[in-house]
Each structure stands twice: as C-alpha cells, then as structure tokens.
N, C-alpha and C positions, 0 to 999 in steps of 0.2 A: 504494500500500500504506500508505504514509504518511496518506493522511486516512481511510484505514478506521480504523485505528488511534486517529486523533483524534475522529472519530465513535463510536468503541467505547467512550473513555475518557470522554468529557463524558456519551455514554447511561450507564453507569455510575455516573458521578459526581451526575447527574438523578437514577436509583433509591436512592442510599445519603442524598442529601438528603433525599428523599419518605421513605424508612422510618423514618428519624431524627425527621423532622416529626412524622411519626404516632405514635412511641413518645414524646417529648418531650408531645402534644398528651394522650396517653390517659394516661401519670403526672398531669399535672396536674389532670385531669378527676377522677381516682379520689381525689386526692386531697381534691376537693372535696365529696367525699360521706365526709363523714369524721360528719356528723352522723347518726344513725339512726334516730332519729324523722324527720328529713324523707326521707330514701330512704325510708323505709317508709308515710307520706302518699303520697308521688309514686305508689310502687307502685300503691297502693289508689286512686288519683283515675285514673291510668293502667287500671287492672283493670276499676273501676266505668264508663269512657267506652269499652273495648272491650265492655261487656256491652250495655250503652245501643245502640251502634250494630249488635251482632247482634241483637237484638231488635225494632228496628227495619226490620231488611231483612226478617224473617222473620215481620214481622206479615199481609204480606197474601194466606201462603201455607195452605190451609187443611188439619189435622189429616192426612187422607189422605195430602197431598202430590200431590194431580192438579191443580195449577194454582193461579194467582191470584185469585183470590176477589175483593178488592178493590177 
C-alpha cells in the first residue's frame, strides 16, 4: 500500500511540475510579444504562406472539380 502511495505522490508531483513549466513557459512567451507591429508582420507573413500553400495544392485541380488536370 505503501509504494502505491509513493507512486501516486511522485505521478502527482510529475503533473504539478509539467503544468507549472507550461504556465511559467506561456507568461514569458506572451510577454515577448509585447511589441505590435511585429505580432502583426508575423500574422501577415504567417496569413500570406498559408494562402501560398493552398493555392498551390489547389492549382492542379480543374474549375468543375472532377479530377486533376495536371
């Protein structure tokens, strides 16, 4: 009963580490977008390379949509 109990406490003690890591990790992060002309570049270069790349999948499929053309 004894090392259930010690395995309970350390798996425990594993998860409150991890959540602490990850709130520790996401303040500092946020805090480094404190400038707003660059978060808002990133956006925009972020925005422009998901458009890039569906446009690209979606070049060699033709108007109707019956197949690849290509």
């Amino acid at each position: 009963m004894r090392t259930f109990l010690v395995v309970l406490a350390v798996f425990a003690l594993l998860v409150a580490v991890a959540v602490a890591y990850v709130g520790w990790r996401d303040r500092r992060r946020l805090s480094s977008d404190d400038d707003p002309e660059v978060v808002r570049a990133a956006r925009g270069e972020r925005h422009r390379r998901v458009a890039e790349r569906q446009h690209a999948q979606s070049d060699g499929w033709n108007r109707g949509g019956h197949g690849f053309t290509g």
